[in-house]
Rosetta silent file (secondary structure, phi, psi, omega in degrees, C-alpha in Angstrom):
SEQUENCE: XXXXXXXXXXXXXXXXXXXXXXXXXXXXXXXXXXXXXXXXXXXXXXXXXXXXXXXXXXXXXXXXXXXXXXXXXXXXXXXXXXXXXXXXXXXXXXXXXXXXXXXXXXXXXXXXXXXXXXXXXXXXXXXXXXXXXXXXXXXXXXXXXXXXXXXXXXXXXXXXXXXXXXXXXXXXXXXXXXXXXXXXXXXXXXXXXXXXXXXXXXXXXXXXXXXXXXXXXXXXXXXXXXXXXXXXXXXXXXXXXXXXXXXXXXXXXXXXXXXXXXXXXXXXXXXXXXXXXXXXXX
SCORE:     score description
SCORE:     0.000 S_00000001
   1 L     0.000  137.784 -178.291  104.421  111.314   77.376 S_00000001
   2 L  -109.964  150.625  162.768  103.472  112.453   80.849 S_00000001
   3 L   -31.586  141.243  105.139  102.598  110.136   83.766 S_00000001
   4 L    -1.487  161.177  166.675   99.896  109.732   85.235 S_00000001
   5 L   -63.059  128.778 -161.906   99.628  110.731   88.877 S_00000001
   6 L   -88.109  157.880  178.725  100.677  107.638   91.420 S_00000001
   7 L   -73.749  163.589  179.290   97.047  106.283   92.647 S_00000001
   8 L  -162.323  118.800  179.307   97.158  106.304   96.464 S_00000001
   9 L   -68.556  159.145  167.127   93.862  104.875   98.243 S_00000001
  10 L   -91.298  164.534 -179.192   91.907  107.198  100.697 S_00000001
  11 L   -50.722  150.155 -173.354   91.236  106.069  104.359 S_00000001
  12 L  -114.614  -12.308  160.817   88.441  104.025  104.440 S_00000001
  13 L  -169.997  110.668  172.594   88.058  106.012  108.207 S_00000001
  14 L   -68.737  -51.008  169.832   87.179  108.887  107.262 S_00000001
  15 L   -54.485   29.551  155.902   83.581  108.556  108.533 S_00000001
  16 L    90.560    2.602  175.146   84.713  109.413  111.812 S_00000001
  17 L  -106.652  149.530 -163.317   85.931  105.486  112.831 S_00000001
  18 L   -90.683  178.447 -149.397   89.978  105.779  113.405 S_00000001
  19 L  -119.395   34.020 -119.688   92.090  104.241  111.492 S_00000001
  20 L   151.363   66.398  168.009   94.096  102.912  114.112 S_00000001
  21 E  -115.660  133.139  177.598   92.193  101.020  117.784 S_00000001
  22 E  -140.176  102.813 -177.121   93.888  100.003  119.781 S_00000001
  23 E  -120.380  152.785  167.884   92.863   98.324  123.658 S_00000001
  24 E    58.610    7.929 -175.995   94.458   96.754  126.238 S_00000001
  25 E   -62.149  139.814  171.760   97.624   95.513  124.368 S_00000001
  26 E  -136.133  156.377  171.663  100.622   93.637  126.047 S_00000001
  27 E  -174.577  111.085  177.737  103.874   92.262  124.843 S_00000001
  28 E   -98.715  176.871  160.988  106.829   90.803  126.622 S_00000001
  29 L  -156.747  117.705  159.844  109.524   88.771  125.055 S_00000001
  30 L    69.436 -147.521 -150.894  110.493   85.900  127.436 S_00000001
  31 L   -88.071   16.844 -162.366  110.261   87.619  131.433 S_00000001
  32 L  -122.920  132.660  173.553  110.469   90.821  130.171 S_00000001
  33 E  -104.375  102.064  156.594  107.289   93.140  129.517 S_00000001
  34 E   -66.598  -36.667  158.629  107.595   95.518  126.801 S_00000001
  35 E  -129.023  141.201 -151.604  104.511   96.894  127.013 S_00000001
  36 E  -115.028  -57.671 -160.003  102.255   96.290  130.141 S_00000001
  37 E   175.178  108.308  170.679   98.891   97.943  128.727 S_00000001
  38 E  -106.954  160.259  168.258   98.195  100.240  125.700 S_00000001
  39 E  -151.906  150.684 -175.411   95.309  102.203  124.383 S_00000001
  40 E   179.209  145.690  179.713   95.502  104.236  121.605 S_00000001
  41 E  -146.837  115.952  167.282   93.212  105.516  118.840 S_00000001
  42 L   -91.119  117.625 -179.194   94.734  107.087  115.657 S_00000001
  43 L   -94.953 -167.315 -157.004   92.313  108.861  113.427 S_00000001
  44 L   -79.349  111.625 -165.062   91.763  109.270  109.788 S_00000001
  45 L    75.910   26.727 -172.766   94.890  111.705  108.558 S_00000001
  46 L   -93.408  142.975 -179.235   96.617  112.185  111.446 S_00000001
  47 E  -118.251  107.963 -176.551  100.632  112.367  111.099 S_00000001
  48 E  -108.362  120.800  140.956  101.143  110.556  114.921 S_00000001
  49 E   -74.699  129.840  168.649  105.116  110.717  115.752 S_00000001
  50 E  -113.460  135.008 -150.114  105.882  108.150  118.244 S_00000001
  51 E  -122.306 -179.056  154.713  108.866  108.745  120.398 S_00000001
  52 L   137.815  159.834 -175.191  110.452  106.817  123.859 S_00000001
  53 L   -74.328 -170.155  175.871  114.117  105.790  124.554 S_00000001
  54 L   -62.797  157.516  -86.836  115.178  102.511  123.428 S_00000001
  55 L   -31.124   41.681 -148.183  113.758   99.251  124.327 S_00000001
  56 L  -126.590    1.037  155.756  109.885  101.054  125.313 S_00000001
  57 L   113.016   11.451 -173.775  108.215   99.109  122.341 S_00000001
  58 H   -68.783  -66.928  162.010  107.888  101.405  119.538 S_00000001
  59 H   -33.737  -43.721 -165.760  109.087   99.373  116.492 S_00000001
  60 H   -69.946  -47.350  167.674  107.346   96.433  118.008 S_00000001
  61 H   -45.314  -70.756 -179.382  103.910   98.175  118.006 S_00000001
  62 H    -2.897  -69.694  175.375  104.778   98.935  114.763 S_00000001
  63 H   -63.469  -38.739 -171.344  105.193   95.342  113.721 S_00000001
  64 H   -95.328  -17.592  172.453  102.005   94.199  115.614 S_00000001
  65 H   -76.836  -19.394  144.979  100.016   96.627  113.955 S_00000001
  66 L  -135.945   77.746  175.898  100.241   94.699  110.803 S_00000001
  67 L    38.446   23.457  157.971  100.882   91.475  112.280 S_00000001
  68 L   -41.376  -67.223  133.663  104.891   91.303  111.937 S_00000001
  69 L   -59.556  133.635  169.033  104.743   90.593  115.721 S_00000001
  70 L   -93.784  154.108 -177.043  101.824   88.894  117.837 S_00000001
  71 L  -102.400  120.575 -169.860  100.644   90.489  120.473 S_00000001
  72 L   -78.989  -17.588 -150.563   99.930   88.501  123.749 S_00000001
  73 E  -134.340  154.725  121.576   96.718   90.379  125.426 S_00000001
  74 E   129.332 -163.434 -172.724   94.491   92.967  123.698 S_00000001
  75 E  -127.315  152.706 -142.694   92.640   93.898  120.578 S_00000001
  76 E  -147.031   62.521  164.331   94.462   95.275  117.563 S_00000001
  77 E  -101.096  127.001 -161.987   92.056   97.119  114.924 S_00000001
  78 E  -130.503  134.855 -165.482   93.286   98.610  111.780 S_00000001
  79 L    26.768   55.534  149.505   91.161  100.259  108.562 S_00000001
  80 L    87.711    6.822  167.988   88.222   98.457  110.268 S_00000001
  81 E  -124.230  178.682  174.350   89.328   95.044  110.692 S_00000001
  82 E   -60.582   57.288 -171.148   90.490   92.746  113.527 S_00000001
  83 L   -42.814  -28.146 -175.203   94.364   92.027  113.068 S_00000001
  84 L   -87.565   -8.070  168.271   94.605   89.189  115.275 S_00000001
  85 L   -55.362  -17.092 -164.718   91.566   87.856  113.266 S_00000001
  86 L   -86.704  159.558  167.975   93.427   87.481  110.074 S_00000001
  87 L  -172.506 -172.239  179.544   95.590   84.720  108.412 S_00000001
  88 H    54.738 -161.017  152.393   95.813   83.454  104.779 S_00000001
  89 H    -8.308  -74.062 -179.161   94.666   85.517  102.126 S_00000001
  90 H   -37.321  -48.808 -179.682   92.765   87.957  104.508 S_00000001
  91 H   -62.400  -64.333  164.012   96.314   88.911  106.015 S_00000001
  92 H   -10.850  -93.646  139.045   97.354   89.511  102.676 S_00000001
  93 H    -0.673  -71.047  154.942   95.085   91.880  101.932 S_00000001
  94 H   -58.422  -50.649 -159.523   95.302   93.521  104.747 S_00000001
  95 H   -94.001   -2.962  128.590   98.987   94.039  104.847 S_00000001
  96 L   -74.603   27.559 -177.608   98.795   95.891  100.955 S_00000001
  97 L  -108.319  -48.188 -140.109   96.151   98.406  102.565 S_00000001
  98 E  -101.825  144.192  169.358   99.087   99.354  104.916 S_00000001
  99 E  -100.712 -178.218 -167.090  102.713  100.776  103.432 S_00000001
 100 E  -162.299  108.170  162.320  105.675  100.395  105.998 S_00000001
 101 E   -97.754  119.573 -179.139  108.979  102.167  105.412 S_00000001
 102 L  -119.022  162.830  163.382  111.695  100.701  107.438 S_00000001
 103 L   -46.829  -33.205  145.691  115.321  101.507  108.234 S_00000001
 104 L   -87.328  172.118 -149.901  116.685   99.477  105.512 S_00000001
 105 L   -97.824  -25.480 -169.536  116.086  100.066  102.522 S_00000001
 106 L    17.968   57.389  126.354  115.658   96.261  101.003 S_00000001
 107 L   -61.317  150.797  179.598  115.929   97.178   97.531 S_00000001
 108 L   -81.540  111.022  169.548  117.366   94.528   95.252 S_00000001
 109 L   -32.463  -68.767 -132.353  120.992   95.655   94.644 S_00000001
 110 L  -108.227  -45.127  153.722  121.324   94.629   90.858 S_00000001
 111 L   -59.741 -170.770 -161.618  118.275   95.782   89.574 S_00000001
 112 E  -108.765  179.078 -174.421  117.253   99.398   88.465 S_00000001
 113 H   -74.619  -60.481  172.162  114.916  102.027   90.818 S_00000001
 114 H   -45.630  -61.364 -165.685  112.393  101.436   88.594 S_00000001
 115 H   -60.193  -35.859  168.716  112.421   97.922   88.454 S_00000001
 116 H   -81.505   -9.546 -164.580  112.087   98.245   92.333 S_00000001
 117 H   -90.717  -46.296  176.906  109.606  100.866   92.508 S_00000001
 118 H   -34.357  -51.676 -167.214  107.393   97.607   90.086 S_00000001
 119 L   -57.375  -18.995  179.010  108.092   95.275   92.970 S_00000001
 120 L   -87.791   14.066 -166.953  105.678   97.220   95.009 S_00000001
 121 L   -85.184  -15.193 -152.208  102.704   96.629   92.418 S_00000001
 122 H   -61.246  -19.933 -142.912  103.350   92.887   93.907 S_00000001
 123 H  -107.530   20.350  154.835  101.190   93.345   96.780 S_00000001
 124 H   -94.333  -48.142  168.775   98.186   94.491   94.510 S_00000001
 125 H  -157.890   94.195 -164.559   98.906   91.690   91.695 S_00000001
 126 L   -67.221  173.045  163.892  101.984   89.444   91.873 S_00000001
 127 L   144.006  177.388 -140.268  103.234   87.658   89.445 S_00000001
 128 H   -57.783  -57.965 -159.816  105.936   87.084   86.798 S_00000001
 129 H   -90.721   17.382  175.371  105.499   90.118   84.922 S_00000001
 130 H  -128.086   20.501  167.730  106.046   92.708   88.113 S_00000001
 131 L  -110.966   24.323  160.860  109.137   91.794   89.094 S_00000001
 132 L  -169.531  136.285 -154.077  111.157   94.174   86.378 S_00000001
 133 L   -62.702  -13.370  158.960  109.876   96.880   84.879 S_00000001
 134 L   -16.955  -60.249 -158.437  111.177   95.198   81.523 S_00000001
 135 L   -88.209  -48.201 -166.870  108.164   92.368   82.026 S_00000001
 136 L   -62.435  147.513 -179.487  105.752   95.035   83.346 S_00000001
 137 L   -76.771  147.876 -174.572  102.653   95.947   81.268 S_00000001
 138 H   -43.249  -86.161  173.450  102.904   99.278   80.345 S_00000001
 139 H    -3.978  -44.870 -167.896  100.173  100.937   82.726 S_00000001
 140 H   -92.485   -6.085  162.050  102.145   99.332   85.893 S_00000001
 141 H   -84.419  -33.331  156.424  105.374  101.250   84.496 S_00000001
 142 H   -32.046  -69.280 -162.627  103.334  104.436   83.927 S_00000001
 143 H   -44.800  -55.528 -173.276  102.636  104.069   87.748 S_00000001
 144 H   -64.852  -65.623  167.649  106.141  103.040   88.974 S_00000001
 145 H   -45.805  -22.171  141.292  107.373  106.491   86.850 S_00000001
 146 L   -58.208  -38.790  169.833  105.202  108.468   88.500 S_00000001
 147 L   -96.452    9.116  143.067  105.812  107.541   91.939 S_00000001
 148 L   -68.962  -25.165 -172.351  109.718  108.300   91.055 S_00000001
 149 L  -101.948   15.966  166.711  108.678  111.686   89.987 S_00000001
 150 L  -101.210  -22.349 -175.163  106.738  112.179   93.285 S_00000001
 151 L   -95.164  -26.165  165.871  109.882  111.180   95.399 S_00000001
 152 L    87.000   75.165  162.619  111.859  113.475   92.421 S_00000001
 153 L  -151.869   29.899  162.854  114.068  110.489   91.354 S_00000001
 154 L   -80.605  -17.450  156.739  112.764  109.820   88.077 S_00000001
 155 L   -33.648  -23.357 -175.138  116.118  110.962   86.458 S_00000001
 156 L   -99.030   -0.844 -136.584  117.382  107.770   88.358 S_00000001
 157 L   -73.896  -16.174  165.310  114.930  105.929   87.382 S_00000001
 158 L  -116.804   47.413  178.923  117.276  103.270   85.410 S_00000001
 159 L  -105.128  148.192 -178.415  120.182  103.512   87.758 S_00000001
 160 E   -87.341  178.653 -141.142  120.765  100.322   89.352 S_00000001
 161 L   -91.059  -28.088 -160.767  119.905  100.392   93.189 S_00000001
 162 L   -92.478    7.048 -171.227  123.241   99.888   94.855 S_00000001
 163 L  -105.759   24.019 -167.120  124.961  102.766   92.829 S_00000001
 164 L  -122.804  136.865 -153.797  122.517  105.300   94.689 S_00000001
 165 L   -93.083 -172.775 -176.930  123.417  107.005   97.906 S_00000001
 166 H    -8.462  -69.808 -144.431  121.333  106.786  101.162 S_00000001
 167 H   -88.092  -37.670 -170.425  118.979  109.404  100.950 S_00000001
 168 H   -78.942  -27.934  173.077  118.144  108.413   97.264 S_00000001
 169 H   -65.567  -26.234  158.358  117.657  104.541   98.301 S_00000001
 170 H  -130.055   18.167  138.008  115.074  105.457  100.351 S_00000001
 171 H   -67.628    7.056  176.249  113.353  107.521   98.386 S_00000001
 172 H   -92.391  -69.418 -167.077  113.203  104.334   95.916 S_00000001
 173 H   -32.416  -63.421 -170.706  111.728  102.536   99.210 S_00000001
 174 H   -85.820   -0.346  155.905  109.012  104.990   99.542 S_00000001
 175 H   -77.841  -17.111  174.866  108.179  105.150   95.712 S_00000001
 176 H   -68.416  -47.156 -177.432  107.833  101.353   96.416 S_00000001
 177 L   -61.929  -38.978 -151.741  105.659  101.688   99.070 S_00000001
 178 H   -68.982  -84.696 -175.016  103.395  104.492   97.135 S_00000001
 179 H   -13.770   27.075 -129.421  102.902  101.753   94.362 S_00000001
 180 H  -167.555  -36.105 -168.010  101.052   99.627   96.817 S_00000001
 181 L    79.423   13.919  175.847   98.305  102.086   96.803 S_00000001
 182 L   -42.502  135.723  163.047   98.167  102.606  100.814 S_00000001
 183 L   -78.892  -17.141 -143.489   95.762  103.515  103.241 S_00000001
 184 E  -166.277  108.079  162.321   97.279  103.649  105.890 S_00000001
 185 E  -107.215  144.581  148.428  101.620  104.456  106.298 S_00000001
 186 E   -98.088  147.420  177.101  103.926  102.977  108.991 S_00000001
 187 E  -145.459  129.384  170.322  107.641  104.532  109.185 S_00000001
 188 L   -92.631   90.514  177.170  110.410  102.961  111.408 S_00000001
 189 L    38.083   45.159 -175.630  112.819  105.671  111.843 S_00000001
 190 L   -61.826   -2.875  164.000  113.053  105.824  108.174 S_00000001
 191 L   -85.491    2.007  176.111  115.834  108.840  108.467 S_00000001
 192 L   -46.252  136.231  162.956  118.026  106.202  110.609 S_00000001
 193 L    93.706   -1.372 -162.893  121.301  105.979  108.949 S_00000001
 194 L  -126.580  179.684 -177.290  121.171  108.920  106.733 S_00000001
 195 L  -101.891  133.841  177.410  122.844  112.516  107.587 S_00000001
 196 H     6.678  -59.145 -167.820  121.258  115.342  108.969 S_00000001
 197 H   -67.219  -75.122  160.448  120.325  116.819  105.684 S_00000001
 198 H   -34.749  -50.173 -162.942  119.229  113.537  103.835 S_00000001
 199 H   -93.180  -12.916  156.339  116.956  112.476  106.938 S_00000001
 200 H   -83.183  -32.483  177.338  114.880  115.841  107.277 S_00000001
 201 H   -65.212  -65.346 -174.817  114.545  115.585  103.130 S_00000001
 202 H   -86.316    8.366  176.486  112.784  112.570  103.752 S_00000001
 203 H   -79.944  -54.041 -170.451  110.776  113.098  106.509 S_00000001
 204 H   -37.003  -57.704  174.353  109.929  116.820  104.621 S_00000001
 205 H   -20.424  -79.990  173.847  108.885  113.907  102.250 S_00000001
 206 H   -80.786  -32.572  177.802  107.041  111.700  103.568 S_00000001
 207 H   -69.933    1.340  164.453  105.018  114.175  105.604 S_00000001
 208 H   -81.274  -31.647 -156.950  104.093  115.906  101.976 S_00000001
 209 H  -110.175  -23.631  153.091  103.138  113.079  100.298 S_00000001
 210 H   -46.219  -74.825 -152.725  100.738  112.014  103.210 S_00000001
 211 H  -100.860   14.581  150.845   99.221  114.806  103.808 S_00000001
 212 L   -72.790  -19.598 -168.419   98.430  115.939  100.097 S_00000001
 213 L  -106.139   46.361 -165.236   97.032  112.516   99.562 S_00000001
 214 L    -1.878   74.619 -166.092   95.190  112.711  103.069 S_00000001
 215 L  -124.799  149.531 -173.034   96.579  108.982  104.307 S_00000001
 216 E   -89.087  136.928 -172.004   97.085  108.765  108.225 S_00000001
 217 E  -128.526   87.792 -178.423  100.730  108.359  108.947 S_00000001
 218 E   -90.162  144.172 -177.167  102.837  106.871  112.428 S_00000001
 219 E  -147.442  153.262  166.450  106.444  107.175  112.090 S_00000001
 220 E   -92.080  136.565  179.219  108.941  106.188  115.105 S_00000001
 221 L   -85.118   23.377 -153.875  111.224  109.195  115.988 S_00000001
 222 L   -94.300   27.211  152.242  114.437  109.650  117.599 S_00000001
 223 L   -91.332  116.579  137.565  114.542  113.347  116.465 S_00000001
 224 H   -15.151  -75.605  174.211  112.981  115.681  118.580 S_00000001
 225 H   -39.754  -47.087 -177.695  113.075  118.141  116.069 S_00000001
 226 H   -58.615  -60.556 -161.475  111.632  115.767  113.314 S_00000001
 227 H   -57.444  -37.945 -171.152  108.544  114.723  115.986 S_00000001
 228 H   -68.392  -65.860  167.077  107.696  118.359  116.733 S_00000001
 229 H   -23.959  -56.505  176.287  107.971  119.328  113.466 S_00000001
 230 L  -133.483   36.464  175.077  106.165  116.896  111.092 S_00000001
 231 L  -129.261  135.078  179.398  103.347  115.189  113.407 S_00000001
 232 L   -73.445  -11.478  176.433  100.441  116.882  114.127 S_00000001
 233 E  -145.975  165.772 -179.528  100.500  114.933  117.629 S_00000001
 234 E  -124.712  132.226 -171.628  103.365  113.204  119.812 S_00000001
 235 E  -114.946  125.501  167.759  102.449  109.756  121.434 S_00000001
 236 E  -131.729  158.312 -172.835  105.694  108.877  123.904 S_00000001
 237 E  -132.427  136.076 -154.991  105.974  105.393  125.511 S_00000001
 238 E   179.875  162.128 -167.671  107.553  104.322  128.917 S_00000001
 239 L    38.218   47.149 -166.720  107.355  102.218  131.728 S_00000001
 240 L    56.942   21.629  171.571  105.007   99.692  129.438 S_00000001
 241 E  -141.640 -165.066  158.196  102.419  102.452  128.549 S_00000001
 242 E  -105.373  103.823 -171.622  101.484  105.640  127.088 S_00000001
 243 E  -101.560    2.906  170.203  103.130  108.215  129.197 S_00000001
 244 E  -147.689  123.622  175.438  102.781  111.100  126.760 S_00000001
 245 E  -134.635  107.981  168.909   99.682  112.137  124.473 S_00000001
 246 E  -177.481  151.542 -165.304   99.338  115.604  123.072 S_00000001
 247 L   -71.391  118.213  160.613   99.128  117.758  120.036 S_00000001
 248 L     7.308  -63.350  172.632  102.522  118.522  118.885 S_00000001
 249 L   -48.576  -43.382 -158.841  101.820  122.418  118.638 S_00000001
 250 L  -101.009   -6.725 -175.268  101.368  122.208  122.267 S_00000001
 251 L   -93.837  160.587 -175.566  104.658  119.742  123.564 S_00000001
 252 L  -119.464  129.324 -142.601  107.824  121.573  124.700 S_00000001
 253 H   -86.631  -34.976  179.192  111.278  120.516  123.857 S_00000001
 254 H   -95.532   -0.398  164.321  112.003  119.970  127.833 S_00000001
 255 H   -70.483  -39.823 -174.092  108.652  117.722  128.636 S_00000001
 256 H   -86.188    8.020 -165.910  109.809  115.875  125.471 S_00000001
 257 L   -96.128    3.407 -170.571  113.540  115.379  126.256 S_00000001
 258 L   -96.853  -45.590  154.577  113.129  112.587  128.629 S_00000001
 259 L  -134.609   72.308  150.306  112.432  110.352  126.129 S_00000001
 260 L  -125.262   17.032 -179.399  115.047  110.877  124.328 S_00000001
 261 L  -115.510  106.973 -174.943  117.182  110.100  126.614 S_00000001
 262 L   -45.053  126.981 -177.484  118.727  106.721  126.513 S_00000001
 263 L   -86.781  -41.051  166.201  118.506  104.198  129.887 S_00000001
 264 L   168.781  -86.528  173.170  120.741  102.091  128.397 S_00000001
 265 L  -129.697  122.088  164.140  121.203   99.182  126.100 S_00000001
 266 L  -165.565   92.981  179.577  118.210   97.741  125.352 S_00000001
 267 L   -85.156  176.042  167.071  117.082   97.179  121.742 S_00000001
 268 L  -134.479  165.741   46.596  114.816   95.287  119.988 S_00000001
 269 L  -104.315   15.415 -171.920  113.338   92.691  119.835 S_00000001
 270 L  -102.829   53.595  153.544  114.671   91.731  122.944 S_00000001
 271 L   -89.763  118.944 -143.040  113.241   94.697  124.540 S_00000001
 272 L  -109.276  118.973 -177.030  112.953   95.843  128.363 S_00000001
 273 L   -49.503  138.430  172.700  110.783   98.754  129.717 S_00000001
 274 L  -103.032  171.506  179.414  112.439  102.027  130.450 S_00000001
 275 L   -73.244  155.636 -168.374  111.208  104.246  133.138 S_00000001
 276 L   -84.159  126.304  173.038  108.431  106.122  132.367 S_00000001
 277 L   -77.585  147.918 -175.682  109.159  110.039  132.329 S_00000001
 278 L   -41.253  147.749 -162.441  105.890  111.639  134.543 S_00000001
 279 L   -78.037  104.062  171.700  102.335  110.732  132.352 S_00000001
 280 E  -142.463  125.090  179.049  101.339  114.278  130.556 S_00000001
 281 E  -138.708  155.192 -173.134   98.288  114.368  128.105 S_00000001
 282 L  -144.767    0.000    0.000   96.106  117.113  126.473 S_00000001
């Protein structure tokens, strides 16, 4: 029997409002100001890489753009609503418009790829019967099989999770995510942790599976190569701002090498501004 196709929502803006506003944002943690004051506007189908050495806020934006993190100052709007507006339900909602691939992988060990790719059905309609695809109504297995054969792991598809190497675990992760139905992907340095090879296969990946289904995409960076390569624009962040904005095509491997250059130890969330390499936008 063949699959179905996995559904993936479209942008809801498309009609020329980004998908992605962002004014006036701040965030410290305790005396220290990670970001002093952002603006930023992503639009509808845009692959934005965001780059900057370590502790310059990028995961944390991340996180505050679907309310993982609060934000102390500014306004936060994403697929047309108000993030700091939300709670309950509402948040809910909200946060199964957007998918988010992080550096782990947080599959469930013991279960099968399948059974994990189901768990991402939860944040369209939880309940009993989605957390193995055993339980699942047919239709939501149909789905889950389909977004294995878009990451090209349905052959795994009953291998349990912890028998699977890196590169394949987090191509379960991002058939999990597609099952969600997104509008809108976040990616936290989802090639962290994997080898050279593995981590351009899934960027190659995720930047396929975006932009055939035309969903606006931010991914955190610390490849150079990666950032040039599979964003149509480069965003870099420093001294508590945006110190680099410009289409991709058009950045240079030695404008962009500054932040990529480590100041020194400062992770997060206990992150500290690094200096800002000189402000260049186009």
């Amino acid at each position: 029997m063949t699959t179905p196709s996995p559904a993936i929502g479209p942008s809801v803006a498309g009609a020329g409002v980004p998908v992605i506003a962002i004014d006036g944002l701040r965030k410290s943690f305790g005396p220290r100001t990670i970001i002093e004051r952002l603006d930023l506007r992503v639009p509808a189908g845009e692959s934005l890489a965001l780059i900057g050495a370590n502790g310059t806020g990028k995961s944390t934006l991340l996180r505050m753009i679907v309310r993982l993190a609060e934000a102390d100052q500014g306004r936060l709007s994403v697929l047309g609503e108000t993030v700091g507006d939300l709670s309950g339900s509402a948040l809910k909602r909200f946060r199964a418009r957007v998918g988010v691939v992080f550096q782990k992988h947080n599959l469930v060990a013991r279960l099968s790829a399948l059974s994990n790719v189901v768990h991402g059905v939860q944040a369209r309609r939880s309940g009993p019967r989605t957390w193995a695809q055993s339980l699942a109504p047919a239709a939501v297995r149909d789905e889950a099989m389909a977004c294995l054969e878009a990451v090209g792991l349905a052959d795994k598809a009953l291998q349990r999770a912890d028998s699977l190497s890196g590169g394949q675990s987090q191509r379960v992760a991002i058939a999990r995510m597609l099952m969600q139905r997104p509008e809108l992907v976040l990616a936290d340095e989802p090639d962290a942790s994997l080898d050279p090879r593995a981590g351009r296969e899934i960027m190659e990946l995720l930047f396929r599976l975006t932009r055939d289904k035309g969903l606006t995409l931010v991914f955190v960076s610390h490849h150079m190569a990666h950032a040039l390569r599979f964003s149509d624009r480069i965003v870099g962040l420093g001294g508590g701002t945006i110190a680099l904005d410009r289409r991709a095509g058009h950045c240079t491997e030695a404008e962009l090498a500054a932040f990529f250059e480590e100041p020194g130890d400062g992770g997060e969330p206990q992150e500290e501004p690094a200096r800002a390499p000189a402000p260049v936008f186009a």
